[in-house]
C-alpha positions as CSV (number, residue, x, y, z in Angstrom):
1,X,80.0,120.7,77.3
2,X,82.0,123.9,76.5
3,X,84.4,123.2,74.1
4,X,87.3,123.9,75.5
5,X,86.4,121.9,78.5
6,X,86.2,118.9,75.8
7,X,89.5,120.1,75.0
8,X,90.8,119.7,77.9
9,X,88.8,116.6,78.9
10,X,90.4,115.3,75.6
11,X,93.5,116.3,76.4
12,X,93.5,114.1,80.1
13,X,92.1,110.9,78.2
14,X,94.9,111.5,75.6
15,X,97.4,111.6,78.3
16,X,96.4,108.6,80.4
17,X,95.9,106.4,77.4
18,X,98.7,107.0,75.1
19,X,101.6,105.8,76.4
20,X,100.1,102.3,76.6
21,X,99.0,102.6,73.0
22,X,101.9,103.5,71.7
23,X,103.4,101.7,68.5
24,X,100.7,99.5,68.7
25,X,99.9,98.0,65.1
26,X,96.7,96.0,65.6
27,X,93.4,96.2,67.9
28,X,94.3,100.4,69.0
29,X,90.8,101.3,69.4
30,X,89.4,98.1,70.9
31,X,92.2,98.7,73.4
32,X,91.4,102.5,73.6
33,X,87.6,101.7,74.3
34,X,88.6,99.2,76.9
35,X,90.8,101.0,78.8
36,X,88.4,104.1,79.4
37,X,85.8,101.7,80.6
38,X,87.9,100.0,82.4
39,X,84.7,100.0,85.2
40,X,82.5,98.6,82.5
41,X,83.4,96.2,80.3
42,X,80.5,94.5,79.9
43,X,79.7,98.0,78.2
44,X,83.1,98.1,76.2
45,X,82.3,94.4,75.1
46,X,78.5,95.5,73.5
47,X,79.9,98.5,71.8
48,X,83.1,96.4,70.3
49,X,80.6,94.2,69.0
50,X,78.0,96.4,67.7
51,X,80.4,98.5,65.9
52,X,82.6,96.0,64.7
53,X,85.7,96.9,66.6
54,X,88.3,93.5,66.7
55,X,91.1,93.1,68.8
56,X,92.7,92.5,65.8
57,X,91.8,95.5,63.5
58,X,94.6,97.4,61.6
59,X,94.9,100.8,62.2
60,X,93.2,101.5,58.7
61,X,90.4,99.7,59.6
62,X,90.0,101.7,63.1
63,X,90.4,104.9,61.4
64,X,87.7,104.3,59.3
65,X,85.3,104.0,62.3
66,X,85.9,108.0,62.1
67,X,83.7,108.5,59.3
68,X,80.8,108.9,61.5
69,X,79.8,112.9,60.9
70,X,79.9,113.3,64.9
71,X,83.3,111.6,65.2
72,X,84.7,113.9,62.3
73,X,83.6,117.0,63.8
74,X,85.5,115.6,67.3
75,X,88.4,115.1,65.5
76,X,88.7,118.6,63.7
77,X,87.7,120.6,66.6
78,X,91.0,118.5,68.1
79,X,93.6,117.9,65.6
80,X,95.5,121.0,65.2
81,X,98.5,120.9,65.8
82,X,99.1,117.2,67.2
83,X,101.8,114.8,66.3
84,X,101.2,110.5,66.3
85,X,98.1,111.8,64.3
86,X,97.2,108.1,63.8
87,X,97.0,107.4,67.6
88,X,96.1,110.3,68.3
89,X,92.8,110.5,66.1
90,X,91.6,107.1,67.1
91,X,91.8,108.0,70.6
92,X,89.1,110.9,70.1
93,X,86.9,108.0,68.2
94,X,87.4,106.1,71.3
95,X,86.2,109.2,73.2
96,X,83.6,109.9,70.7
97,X,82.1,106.6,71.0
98,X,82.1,106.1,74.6
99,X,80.9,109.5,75.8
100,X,81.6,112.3,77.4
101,X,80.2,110.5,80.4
102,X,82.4,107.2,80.7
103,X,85.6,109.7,79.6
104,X,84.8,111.5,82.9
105,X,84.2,108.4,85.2
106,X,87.5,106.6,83.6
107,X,89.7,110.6,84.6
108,X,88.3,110.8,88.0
109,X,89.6,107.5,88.6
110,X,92.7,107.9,87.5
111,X,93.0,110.8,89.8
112,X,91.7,109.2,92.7
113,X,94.2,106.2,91.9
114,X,97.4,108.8,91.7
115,X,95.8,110.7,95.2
116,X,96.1,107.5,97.1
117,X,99.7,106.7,95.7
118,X,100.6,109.7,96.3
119,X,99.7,109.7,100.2
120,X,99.7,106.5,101.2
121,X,98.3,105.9,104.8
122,X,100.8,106.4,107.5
123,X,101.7,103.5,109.6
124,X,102.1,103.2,113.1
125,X,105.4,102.3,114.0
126,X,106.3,99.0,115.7
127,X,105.6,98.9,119.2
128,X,109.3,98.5,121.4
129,X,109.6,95.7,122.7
130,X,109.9,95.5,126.8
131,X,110.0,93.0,129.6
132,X,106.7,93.2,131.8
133,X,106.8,92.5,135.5
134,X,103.9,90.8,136.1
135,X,103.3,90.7,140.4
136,X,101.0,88.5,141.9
137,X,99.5,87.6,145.6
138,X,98.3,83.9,145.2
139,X,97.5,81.4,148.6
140,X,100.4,79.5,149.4
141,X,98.5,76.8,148.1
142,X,99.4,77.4,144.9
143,X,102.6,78.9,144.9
144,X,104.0,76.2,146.6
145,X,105.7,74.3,143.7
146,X,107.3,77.9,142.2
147,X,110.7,78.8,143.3
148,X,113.1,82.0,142.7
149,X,114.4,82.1,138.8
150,X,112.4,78.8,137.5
151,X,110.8,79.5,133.8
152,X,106.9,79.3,133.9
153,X,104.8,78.4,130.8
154,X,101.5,80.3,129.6
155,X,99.8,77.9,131.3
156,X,100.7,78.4,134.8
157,X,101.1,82.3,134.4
158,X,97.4,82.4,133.5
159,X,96.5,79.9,136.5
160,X,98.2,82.2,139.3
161,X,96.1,85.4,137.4
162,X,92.6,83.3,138.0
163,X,94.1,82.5,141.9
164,X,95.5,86.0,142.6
165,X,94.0,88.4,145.1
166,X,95.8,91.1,143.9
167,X,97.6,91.6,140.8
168,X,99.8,94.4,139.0
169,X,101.9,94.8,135.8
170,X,103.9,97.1,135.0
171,X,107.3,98.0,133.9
172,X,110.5,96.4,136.2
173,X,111.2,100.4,137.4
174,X,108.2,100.7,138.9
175,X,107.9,96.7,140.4
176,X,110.9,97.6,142.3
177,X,109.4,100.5,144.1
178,X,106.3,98.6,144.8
179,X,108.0,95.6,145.8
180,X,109.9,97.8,148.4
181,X,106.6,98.6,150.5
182,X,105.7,94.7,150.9
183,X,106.9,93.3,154.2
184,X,108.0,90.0,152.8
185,X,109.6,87.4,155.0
186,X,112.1,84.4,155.0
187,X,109.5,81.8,155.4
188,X,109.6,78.5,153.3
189,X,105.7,78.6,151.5
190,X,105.5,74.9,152.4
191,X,105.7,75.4,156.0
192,X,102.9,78.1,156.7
193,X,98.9,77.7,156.2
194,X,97.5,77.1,152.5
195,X,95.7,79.9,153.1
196,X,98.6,82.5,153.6
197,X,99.4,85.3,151.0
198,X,102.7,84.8,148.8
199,X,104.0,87.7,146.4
200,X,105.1,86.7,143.4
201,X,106.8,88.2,140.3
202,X,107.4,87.1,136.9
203,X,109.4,88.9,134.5
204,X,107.3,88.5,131.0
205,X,109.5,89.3,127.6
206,X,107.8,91.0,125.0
207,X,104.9,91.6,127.6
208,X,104.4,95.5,126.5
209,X,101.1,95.0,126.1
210,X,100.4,93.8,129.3
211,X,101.8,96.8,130.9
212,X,99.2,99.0,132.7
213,X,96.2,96.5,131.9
214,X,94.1,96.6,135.2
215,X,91.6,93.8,134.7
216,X,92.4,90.4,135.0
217,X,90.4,89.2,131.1
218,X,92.9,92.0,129.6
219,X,95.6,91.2,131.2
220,X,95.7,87.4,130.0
221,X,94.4,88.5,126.8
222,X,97.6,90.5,126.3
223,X,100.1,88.3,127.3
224,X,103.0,87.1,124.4
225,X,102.1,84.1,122.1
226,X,105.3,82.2,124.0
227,X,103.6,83.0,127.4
228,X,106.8,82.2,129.3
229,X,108.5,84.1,132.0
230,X,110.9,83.5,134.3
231,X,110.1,84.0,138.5
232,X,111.7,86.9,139.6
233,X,110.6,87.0,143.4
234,X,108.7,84.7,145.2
235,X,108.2,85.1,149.3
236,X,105.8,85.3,151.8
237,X,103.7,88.4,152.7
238,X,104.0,89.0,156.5
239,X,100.6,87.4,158.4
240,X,98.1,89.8,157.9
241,X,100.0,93.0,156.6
242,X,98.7,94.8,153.8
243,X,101.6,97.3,153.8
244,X,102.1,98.1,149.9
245,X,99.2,96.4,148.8
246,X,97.6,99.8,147.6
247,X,99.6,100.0,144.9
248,X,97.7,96.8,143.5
249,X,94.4,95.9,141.5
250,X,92.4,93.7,143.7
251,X,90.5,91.0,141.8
């Protein structure tokens, strides 16, 4: 390597590891070795232990680790100029000994550490919450025991979805319009055929993500952990008619 890219290189190491070696009496360069193979410490343990480096060395005792002819001539080529000269030398043995190689892994993932602080990933913003209106055309036989503002649990919402002909959710705006085209009638459910069609609607809190869901699966899939809603409309569909139906999804 060039030497002022070692410089340099140097210079990065220095930065990231001296502020969490500093005033440290005891164990500098076994700390100094571990934190730059921070992604190998099995490594940092074998050299530690080959060389002699303790957790508990004085700062003498590191800096005589730097009497190896290749780490003097890293620390001359460096030293000019520096202050904490005793920190700062037994950084570059720290460098020395692990490489030029395990210097560059320990930088670039330093960087890609402050790149991912430095953007972290953007959030999606809560979804609003909003009252679905769930409309229904069931038989009669089922509908029969449901009247106008009663509560209805998870339960029976999901068993009027697996009986409904036709089915459509959407916001209350847009259930009003549709609900408009149907020619509903007066008639009490328990006193026509089983077999009759009955609209129904049930306003659904927190049902946003029912909204627009045109298969039956999805659509109970979607609904709110409390499953409850309250019976907005319930009435007969005129005999025969289909008038507003095609606003529907037919099952």
């Amino acid at each position: 390597m060039h030497p002022s890219k070692l410089k340099e290189l140097y210079q990065q190491v220095y930065d990231q590891v001296y502020p969490q070696i500093k005033g440290q009496k005891v164990g500098v360069l076994s700390t100094v070795i571990y934190l730059i193979l921070d992604s190998d410490r099995t490594q940092a343990d074998q050299i530690c232990q080959e060389l002699g480096i303790k957790g508990n060395s004085s700062l003498e005792e590191d800096l005589s680790i730097g009497a190896d002819p290749i780490v003097n001539n890293l620390i001359e080529s460096q030293n000019q100029g520096q202050n904490n000269i005793d920190w700062h030398i037994i950084i570059l043995i720290g460098l020395a000994i692990v490489g030029v190689a395990a210097a560059l892994i320990f930088i670039g993932a330093k960087k890609q550490k402050s790149n991912a602080n430095s953007n972290p990933p953007a959030t999606p913003p809560p979804k609003k919450s909003e009252y679905a209106s769930l409309c229904l055309v069931v038989p009669a036989s089922v509908a029969g025991k449901f009247t106008n503002k009663n509560a209805i649990d998870k339960a029976e919402v999901v068993d009027l979805i697996d009986n409904a002909s036709y089915f459509l959710c959407t916001n209350e705006q847009k259930a009003d319009s549709v609900q408009e085209k149907l020619e509903l009638t007066d008639e009490k459910i328990i006193d026509i055929s089983e077999q009759r069609e009955v609209y129904i609607r049930i306003n659904i809190a927190d049902g946003q993500d029912m909204i627009g869901k045109q298969i039956s699966y999805t659509l109970k899939s979607n609904l709110p952990a409390h499953g409850q809603g309250v019976i907005r409309k319930i009435a007969c569909i005129k005999y025969l008619s289909v008038s507003g139906l095609e606003g529907f999804n037919r099952i």
